[in-house]
TISELO-582054 format. One record per residue (C-alpha): residue in three letters; x, y, z. Coordinates in steps of 0.1 Angstrom, whole numbers. Layout:
aa/X/Y/Z
Ala/X/Y/Z
...
END
This chain:
aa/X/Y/Z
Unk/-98/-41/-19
Unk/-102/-21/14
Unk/-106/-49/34
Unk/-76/-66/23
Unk/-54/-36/33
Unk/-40/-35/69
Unk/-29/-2/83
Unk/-24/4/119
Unk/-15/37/124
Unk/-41/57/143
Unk/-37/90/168
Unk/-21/74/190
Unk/13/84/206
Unk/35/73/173
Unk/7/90/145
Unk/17/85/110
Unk/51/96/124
Unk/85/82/105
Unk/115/73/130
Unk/131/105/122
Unk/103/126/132
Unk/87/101/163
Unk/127/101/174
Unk/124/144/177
Unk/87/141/195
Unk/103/123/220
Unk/131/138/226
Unk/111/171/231
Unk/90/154/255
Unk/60/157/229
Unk/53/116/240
Unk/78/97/259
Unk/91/66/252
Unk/63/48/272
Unk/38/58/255
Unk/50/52/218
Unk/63/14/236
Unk/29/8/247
Unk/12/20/211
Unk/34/2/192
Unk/30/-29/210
Unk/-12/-24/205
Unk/-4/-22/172
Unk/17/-52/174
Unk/-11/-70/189
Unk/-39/-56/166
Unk/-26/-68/128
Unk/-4/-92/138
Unk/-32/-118/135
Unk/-37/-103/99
Unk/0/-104/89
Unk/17/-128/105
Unk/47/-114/106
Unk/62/-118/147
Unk/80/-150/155
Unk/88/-141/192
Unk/76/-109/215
Unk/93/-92/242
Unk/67/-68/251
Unk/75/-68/287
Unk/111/-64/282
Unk/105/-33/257
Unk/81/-16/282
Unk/107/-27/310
Unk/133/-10/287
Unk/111/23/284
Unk/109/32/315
Unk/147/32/325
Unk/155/47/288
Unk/186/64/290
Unk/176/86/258
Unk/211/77/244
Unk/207/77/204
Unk/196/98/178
Unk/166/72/176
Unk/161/67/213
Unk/128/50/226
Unk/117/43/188
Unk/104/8/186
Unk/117/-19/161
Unk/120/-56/157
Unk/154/-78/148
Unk/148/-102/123
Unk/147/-136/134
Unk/182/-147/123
Unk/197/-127/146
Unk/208/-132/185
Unk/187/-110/206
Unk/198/-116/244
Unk/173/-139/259
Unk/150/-146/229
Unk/158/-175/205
Unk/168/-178/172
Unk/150/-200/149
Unk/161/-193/114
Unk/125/-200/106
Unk/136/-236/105
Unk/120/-267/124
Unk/157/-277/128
Unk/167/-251/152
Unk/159/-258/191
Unk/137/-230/205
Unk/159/-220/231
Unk/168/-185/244
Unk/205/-170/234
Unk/231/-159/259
Unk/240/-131/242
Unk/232/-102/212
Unk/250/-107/179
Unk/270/-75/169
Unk/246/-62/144
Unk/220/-60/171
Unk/245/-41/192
Unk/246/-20/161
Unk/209/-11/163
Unk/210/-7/202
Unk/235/19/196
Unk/210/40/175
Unk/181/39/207
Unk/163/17/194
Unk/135/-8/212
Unk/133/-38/206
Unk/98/-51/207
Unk/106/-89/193
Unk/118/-107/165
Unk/108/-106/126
Unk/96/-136/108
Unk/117/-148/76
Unk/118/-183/55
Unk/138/-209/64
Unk/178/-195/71
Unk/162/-171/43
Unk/163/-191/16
Unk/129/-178/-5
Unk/124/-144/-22
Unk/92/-151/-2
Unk/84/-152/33
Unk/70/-189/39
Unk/79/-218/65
Unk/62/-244/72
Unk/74/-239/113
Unk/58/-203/107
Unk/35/-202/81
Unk/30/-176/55
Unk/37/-134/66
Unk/11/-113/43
Unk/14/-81/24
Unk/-2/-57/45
Unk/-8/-42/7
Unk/-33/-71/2
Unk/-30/-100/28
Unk/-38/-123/-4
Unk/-3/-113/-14
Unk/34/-121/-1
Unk/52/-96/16
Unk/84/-107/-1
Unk/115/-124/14
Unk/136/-128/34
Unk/131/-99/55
Unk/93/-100/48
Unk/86/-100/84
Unk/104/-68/91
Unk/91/-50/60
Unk/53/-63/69
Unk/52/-47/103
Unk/69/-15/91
Unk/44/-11/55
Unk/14/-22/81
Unk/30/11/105
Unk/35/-17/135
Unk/73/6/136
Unk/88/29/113
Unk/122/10/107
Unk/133/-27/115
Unk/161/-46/109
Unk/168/-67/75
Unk/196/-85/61
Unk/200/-90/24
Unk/220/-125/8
Unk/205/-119/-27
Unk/178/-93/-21
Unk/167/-99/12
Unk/162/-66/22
Unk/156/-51/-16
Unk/126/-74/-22
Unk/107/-71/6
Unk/110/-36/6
Unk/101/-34/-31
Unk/70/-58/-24
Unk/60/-35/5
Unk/66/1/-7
Unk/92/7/13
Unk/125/19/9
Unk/153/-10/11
Unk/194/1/8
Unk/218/-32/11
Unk/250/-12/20
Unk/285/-12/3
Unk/299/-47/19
Unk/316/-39/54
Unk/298/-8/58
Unk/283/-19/86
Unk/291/-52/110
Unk/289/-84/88
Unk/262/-110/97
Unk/276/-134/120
Unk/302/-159/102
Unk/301/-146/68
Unk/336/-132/69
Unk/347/-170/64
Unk/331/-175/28
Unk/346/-180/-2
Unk/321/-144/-11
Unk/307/-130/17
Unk/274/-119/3
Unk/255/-117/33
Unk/250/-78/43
Unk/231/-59/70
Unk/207/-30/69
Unk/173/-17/77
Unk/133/-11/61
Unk/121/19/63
Unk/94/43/48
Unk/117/72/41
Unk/149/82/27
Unk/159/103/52
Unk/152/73/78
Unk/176/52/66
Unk/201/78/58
Unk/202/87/95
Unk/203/53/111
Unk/235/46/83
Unk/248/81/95
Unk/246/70/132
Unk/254/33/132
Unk/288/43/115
Unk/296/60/150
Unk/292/25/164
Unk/315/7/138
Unk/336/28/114
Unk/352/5/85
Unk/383/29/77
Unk/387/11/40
Unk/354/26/29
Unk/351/67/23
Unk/331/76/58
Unk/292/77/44
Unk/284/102/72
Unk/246/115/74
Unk/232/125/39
Unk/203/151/47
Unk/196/164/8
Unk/196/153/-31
Unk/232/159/-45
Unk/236/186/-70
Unk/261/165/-95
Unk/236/148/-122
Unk/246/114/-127
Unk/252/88/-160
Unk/224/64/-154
Unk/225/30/-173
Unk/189/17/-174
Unk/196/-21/-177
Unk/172/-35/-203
Unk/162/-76/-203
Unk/173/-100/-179
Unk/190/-132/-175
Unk/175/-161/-197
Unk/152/-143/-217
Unk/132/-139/-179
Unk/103/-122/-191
Unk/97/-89/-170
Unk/58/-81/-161
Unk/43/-54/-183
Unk/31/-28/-155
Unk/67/-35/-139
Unk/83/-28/-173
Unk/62/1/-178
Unk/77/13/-142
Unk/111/16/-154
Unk/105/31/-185
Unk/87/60/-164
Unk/116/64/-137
Unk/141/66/-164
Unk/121/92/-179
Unk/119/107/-149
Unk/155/107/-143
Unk/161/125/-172
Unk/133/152/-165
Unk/155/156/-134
Unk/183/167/-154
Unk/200/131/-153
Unk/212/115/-184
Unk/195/80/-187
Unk/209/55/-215
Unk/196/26/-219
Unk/219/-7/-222
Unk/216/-43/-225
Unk/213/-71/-197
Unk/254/-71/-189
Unk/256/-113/-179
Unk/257/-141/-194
Unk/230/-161/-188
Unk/253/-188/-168
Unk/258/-163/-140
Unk/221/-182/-126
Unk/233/-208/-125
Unk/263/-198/-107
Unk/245/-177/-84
Unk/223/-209/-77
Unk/256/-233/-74
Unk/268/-208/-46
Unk/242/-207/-28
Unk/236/-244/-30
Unk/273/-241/-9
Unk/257/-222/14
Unk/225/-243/22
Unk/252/-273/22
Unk/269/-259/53
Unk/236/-247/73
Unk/226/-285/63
Unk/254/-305/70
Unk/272/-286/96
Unk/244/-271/117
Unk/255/-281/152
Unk/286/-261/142
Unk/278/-229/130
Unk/239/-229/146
Unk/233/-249/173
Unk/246/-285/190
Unk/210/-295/192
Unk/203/-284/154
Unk/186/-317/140
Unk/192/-315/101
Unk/163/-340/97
Unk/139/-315/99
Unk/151/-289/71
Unk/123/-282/44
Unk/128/-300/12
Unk/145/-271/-6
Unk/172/-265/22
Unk/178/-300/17
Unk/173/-301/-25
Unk/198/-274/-28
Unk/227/-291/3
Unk/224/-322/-22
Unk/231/-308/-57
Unk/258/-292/-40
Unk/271/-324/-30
Unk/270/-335/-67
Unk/283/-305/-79
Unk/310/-301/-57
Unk/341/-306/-80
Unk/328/-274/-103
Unk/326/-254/-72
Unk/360/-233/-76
Unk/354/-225/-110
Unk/317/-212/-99
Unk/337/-191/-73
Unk/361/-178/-97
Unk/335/-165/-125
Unk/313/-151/-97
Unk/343/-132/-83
Unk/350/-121/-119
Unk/317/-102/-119
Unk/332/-70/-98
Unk/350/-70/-134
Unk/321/-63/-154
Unk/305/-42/-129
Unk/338/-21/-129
Unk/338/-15/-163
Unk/303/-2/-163
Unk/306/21/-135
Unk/339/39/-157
Unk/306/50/-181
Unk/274/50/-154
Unk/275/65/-119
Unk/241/43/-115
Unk/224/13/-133
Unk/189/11/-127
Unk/165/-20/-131
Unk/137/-35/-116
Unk/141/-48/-85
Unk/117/-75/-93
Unk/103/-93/-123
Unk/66/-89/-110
Unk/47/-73/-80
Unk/41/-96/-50
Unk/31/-130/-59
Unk/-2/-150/-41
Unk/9/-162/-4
Unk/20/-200/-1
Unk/36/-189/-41
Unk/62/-215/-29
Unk/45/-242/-11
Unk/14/-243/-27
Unk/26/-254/-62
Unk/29/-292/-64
Unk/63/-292/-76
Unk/96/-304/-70
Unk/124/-286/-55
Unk/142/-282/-86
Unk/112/-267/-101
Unk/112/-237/-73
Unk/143/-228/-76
Unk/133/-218/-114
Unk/103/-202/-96
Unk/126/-184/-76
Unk/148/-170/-102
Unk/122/-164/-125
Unk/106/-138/-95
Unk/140/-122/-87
Unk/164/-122/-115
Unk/181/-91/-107
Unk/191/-86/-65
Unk/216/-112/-63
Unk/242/-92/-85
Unk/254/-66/-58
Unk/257/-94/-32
Unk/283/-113/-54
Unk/300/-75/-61
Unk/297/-61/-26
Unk/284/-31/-45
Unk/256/-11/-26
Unk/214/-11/-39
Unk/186/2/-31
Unk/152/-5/-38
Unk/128/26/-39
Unk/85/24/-45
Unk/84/37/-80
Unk/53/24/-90
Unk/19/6/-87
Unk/11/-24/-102
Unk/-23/-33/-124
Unk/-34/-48/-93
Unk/-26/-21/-66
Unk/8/-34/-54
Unk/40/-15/-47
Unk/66/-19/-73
Unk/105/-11/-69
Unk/129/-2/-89
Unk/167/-8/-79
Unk/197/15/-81
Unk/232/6/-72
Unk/264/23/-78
Unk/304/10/-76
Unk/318/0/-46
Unk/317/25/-17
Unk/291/46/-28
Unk/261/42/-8
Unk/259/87/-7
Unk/253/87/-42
Unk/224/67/-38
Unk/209/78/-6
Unk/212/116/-23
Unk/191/102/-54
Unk/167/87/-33
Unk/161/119/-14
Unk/156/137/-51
Unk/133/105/-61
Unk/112/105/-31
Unk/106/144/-32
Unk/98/137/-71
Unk/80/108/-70
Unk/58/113/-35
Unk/51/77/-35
Unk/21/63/-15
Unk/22/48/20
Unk/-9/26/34
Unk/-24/51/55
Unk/-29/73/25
Unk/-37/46/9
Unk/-64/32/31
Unk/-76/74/33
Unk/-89/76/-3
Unk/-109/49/-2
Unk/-139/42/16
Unk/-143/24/49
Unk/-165/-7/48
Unk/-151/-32/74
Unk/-114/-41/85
Unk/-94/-66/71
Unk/-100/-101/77
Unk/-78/-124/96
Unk/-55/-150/80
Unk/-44/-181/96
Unk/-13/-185/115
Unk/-12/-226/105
Unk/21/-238/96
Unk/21/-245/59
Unk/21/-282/49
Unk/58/-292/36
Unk/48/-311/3
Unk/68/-344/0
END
């Protein structure tokens, strides 16, 4: 197993540090922002290879950037990378789709503004499926992006780029954004911590506010709490949505012990993998031994909602497929979308007529979600049905498209929920797998009330004292490094 674990952190200028901490060494001059560039960019350049998880580098540009740093940012000079879905001034966008011309954009999007205003360096851009469809990180213009848990495995999806490099210790935070669990998987298949905030907490992706639901939401992977509580604390100074209680910067575990509804089963009898049911029973026990009262309730849906969530994002494929020279690019060629894009823009097309009514029972779930929050301040349930799957767990199988959409939901039954709600999540490493794999659990809370969460994450994380690779790789013993993986696109099955 050592030799299919890839770590990169070293004593170099950025250590085993998390951005919180490599932020304060260099603000006290302990390194300066050149020197933690330049080691993050080896370390870039050294798993890589292994993980496949850069699309596009700006390595010039970021050690450009370090030396005329204005230190502005409570993160300033700490490396990260945008996920490639994203305008980054100068780099393209590709979606992770064949369709999209590789050309550089004029211009950032806001949410990468957003991050800027932190002090964060950009180093390049994140890899992701194509326009993020897969719980799985898997293109066939890209290839697949390992687990650097065990490069045999996925490193989840969409963000599975950004939560690779940050797991491997490339940076400690990156940018995600989560549609149905895009940042919650990844960081559940990589150990790492994963909040999709309250929706309009931060700037919304880039045409969302026009949906019917806007379920696309931004955020960040990182490998502590207290890392992701900051970089919410300080990107609300950048945008402040006055409709939402101001989050501010949560530093500690709240004192108020909370209702927790531990959500039992899942949506069509989905069966739930023993070691991740095992999980939750143990972080709902240790809930309780926290002083929290934990009750357990049944799966809330009706098994319909899948098919609803499926229908709606069908919509959404639809109008990347159809209308791409639009909302993408003029020179976006919809001929060369992967089968699923396409699979899922067609049985929209057939479905069309139902679509309202698939709107208004989707909306209708901020009903039931309401009504549960009057009796739990939390509901807790896996944030996946399994630990990482096998890499190419999408284009591998012979199947059709239809088929892997069941795959799909059958993998992640449960993130798609607070996307349709708006609600906030987080995913949090509560557990190892029988075959030495992260496994997360996800809490989420009513609308607005991303604090509650990042305070019992700080209490979980102090409780828990989960595992990162470096400690990982540290107990066992050294026998070689891990072997490389191949960067060939993946072969689109017809």
């Amino acid at each position: 197993m050592k030799d299919l674990i890839v770590n990169s952190m070293t004593k170099d200028a950025m250590g085993d540090c998390d951005a919180t901490s490599l932020a304060k060494r260099i603000a006290d001059k302990e390194v300066s922002t050149a020197e933690v560039t330049e080691a993050a960019i080896a370390r870039a350049e050294l798993v890589n290879p292994k993980l496949n998880a850069i699309v596009t580098e700006s390595f010039d540009l970021a050690r450009l950037n370090a030396k005329t740093h204005s230190g502005q940012g409570v993160f300033a000079g700490v490396p990260t990378f945008i996920k490639d879905n994203t305008d980054v001034k100068g780099l393209p966008t590709l979606f992770g789709s064949r369709a999209v011309p590789n050309k550089p954009v004029k211009q950032n999007g806001e949410f990468t503004d957003q991050m800027l205003s932190t002090g964060l360096t950009i180093l390049g851009k994140s890899t992701l499926p194509e326009f993020g469809i897969t719980p799985v990180t898997e293109s066939v213009l890209q290839g697949a992006t390992c687990n650097p848990w065990n490069i045999n495995h996925s490193s989840g999806g969409s963000s599975g780029g950004a939560a690779a490099l940050v797991a491997a210790g490339v940076v400690p935070i990156a940018h995600g954004n989560d549609g149905g669990g895009s940042i919650r998987i990844p960081a559940a298949c990589c150990g790492l911590v994963g909040l999709k905030p309250t929706r309009n907490r931060l700037v919304n992706m880039h045409g969302t506010e026009a949906l019917p639901i806007n379920v696309g939401h931004e955020g960040v992977l990182t490998r502590s709490v207290r890392d992701t509580a900051l970089f919410m604390a300080e990107a609300e100074k950048h945008f402040r949505n006055n409709k939402l209680v101001e989050l501010g910067h949560v530093q500690a575990p709240g004192k108020k012990r909370l209702r927790i509804g531990l959500i039992s089963g899942a949506i069509k009898g989905i069966t739930i993998q023993s070691d991740v049911q095992r999980t939750l029973n143990e972080t709902g026990l240790l809930c309780e031994s926290l002083g929290h009262s934990v009750e357990e309730i049944a799966f809330p849906f009706e098994d319909r909602m899948a098919d609803d969530f499926i229908a709606y994002y069908a919509f959404l494929f639809f109008s990347l497929h159809r209308f791409g020279k639009f909302v993408i690019d003029p020179g976006f060629n919809s001929a060369k979308v992967e089968k699923l894009c396409a699979h899922l823009s067609n049985s929209f097309v057939g479905n069309m007529a139902k679509f309202p009514f698939v709107v208004r029972r989707l909306k209708n779930a901020i009903k039931v979600t309401r009504e549960l929050h009057k009796h739990y301040d939390v509901l807790l349930c896996p944030t996946l049905a399994s630990s990482a799957p096998k890499n190419n767990f999408i284009y591998n199988q012979a199947l059709p498209a239809s088929a892997t959409v069941n795959i799909m939901t059958e993998f992640a039954p449960f993130a798609a929920l607070q996307n349709i709600t708006g609600e906030p999540a987080i995913s949090l490493p509560m557990g190892t797998s029988d075959n030495d794999l992260p496994i997360g659990m996800q809490f989420s809370a009513g609308y607005g009330e991303d604090k509650v969460l990042l305070e019992l994450a700080y209490e979980l994380e102090e409780a828990k004292a989960w595992k990162h690779i470096h400690e990982q790789v540290a107990k066992k013993p050294t026998k070689k490094t891990a072997r490389k993986t191949t960067k060939k696109p993946i072969a689109e099955k017809s």
